[in-house]
C-alpha positions as CSV (number, residue, x, y, z in Angstrom):
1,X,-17.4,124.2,-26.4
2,X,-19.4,120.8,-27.9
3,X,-21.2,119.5,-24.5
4,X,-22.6,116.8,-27.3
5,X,-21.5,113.3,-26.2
6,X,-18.6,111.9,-28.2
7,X,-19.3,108.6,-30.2
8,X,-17.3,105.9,-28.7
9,X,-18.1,103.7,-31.7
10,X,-16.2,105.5,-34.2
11,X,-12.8,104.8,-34.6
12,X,-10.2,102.3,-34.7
13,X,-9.1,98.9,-32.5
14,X,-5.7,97.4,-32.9
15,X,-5.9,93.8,-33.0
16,X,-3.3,91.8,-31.1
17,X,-2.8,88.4,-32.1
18,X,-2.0,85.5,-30.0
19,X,-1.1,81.6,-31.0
20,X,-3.7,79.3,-30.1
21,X,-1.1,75.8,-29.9
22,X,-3.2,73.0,-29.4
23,X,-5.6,73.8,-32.1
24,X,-3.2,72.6,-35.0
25,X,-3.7,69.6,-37.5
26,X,-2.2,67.0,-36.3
27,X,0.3,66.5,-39.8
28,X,1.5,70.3,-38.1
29,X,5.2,70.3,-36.5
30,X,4.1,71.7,-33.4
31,X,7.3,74.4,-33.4
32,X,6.1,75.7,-36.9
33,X,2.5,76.2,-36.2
34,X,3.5,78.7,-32.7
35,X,5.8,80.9,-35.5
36,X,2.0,82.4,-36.7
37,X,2.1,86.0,-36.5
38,X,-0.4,88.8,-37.2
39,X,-1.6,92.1,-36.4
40,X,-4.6,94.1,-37.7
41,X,-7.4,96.4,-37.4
42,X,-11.1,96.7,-36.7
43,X,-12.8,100.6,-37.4
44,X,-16.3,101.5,-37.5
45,X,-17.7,104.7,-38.4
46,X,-21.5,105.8,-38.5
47,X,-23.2,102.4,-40.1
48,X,-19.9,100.7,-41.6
49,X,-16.7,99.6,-40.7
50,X,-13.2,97.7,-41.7
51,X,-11.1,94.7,-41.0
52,X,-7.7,94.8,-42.0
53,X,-5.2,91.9,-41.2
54,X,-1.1,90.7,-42.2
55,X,0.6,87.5,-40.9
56,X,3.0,85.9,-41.6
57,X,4.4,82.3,-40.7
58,X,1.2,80.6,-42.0
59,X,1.0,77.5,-43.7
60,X,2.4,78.1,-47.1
61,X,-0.7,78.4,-49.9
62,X,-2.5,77.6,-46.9
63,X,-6.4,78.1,-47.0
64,X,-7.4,80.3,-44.0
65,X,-10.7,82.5,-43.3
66,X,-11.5,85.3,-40.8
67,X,-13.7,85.1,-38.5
68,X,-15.6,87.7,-35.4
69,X,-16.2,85.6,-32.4
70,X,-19.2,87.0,-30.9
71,X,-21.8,86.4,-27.6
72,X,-23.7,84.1,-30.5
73,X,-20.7,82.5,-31.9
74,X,-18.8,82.7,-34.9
75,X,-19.6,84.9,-38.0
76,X,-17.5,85.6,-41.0
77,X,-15.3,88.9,-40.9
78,X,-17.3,90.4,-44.0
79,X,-20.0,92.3,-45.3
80,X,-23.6,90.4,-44.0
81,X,-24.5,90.5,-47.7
82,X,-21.8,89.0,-49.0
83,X,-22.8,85.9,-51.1
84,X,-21.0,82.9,-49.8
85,X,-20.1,79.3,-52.2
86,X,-18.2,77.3,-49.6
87,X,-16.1,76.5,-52.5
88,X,-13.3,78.5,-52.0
89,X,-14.0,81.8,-52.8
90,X,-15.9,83.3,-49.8
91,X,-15.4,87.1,-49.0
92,X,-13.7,86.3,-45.5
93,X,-10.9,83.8,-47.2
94,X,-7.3,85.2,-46.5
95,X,-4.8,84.7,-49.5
96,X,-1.7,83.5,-48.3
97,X,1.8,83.2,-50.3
98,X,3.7,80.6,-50.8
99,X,6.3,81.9,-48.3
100,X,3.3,81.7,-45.5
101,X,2.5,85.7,-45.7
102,X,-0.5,87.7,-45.8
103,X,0.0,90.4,-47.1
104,X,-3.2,92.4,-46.2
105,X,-6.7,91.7,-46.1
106,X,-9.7,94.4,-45.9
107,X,-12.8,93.7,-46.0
108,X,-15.4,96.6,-46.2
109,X,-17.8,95.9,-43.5
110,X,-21.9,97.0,-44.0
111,X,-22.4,97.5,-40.3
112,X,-20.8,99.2,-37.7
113,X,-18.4,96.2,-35.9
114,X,-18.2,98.3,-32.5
115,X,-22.4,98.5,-32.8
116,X,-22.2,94.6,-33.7
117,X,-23.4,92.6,-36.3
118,X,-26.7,92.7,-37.4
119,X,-28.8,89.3,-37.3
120,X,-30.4,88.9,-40.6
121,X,-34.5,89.3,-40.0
122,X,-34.2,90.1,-36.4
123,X,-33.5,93.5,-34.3
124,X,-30.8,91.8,-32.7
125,X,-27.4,92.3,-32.7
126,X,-24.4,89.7,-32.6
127,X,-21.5,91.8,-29.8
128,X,-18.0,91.1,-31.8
129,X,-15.8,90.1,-28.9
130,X,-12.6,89.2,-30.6
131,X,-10.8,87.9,-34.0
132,X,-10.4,84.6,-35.0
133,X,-7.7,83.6,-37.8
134,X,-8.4,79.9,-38.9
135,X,-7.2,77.1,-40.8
136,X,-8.8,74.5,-42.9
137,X,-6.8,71.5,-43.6
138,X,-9.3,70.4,-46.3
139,X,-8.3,73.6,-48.4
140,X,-11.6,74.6,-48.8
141,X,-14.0,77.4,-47.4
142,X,-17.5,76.5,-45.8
143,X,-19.6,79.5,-46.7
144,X,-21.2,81.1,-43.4
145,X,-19.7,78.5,-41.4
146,X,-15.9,77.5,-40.1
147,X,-16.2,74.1,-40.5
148,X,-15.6,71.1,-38.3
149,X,-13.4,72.3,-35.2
150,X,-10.3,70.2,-34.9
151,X,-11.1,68.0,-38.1
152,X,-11.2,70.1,-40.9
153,X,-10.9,73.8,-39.5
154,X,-8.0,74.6,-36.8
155,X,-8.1,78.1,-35.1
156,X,-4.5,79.0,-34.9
157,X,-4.5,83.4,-34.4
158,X,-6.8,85.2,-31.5
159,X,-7.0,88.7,-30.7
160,X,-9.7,90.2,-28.5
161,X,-11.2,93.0,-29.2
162,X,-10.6,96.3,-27.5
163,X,-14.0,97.3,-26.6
164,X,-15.8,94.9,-25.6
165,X,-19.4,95.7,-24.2
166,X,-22.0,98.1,-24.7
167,X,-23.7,99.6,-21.5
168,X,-27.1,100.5,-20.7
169,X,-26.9,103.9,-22.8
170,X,-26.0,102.4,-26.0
171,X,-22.1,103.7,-26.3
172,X,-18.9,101.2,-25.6
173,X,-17.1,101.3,-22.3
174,X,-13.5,99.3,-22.2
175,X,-13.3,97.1,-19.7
């Protein structure tokens, strides 16, 4: 018998999406805006992980990114070496259809998102607490970050996390 400590950050976290209603542009029918659905998927294995994400009943051809919400505020849902050009094409963009579908989105992660995201030039660690599923009005991307809240970028999907705090020995505990 293994008396070795299991890993609790390897693994897998379904991610259950909720509506967020007031955050919606205010050219938005209210009742369209609630239909947003989505599920997905956060893993992390030894020193990388994945996000995977569908949806559906988004704003047709509608320009959305992916976001962690973390203890030190939002950071994209990509690799922290990804190369960002706020025009558009940023690695945590989501490609939706003209029927308001996602079909999938992964992004290969460079960290661990159960061990959190690794501040650039520091030993400090950003704790993901939840996904964030957002919508810019303006159609475009703004590189590392979401944008102006309620004027040009609109959080419309949440989902928290399933572990959600590291104790004093370094492994996850669910609360």
């Amino acid at each position: 018998m293994d008396s070795r400590k299991a890993d609790k950050c390897h693994g897998c976290c379904p991610l259950d999406f909720v509506i967020m209603p007031i955050n919606r542009p205010p050219d938005i029918d209210a009742g369209f805006w609630v239909q947003a659905t989505a599920n997905g998927e956060v893993c992390g294995y030894d020193g990388c992980g994945t996000i995977s994400i569908s949806a559906e009943g988004l704003i047709p051809l509608g320009v959305y990114t992916v976001w962690f919400a973390t203890d030190r505020g939002l950071r994209p849902a990509a690799p922290t070496d990804a190369v960002y050009t706020a025009d558009g094409f940023d690695p945590n963009r989501l490609v939706v259809n003209d029927n308001g579908i996602l079909n999938y989105y992964v992004a290969p992660l460079d960290f661990n998102p159960f061990r959190g995201i690794p501040i650039p030039r520091t030993k400090t660690m950003a704790i993901i607490q939840g996904v964030i599923i957002g919508f810019h009005s303006n159609r475009r991307t703004n590189g590392t970050a979401p944008g102006e809240f309620n004027v040009n970028f609109f959080e419309q999907l949440s989902a928290e996390l399933c572990l959600s705090r590291i104790t004093t020995d370094g492994f996850w505990q669910t609360e």
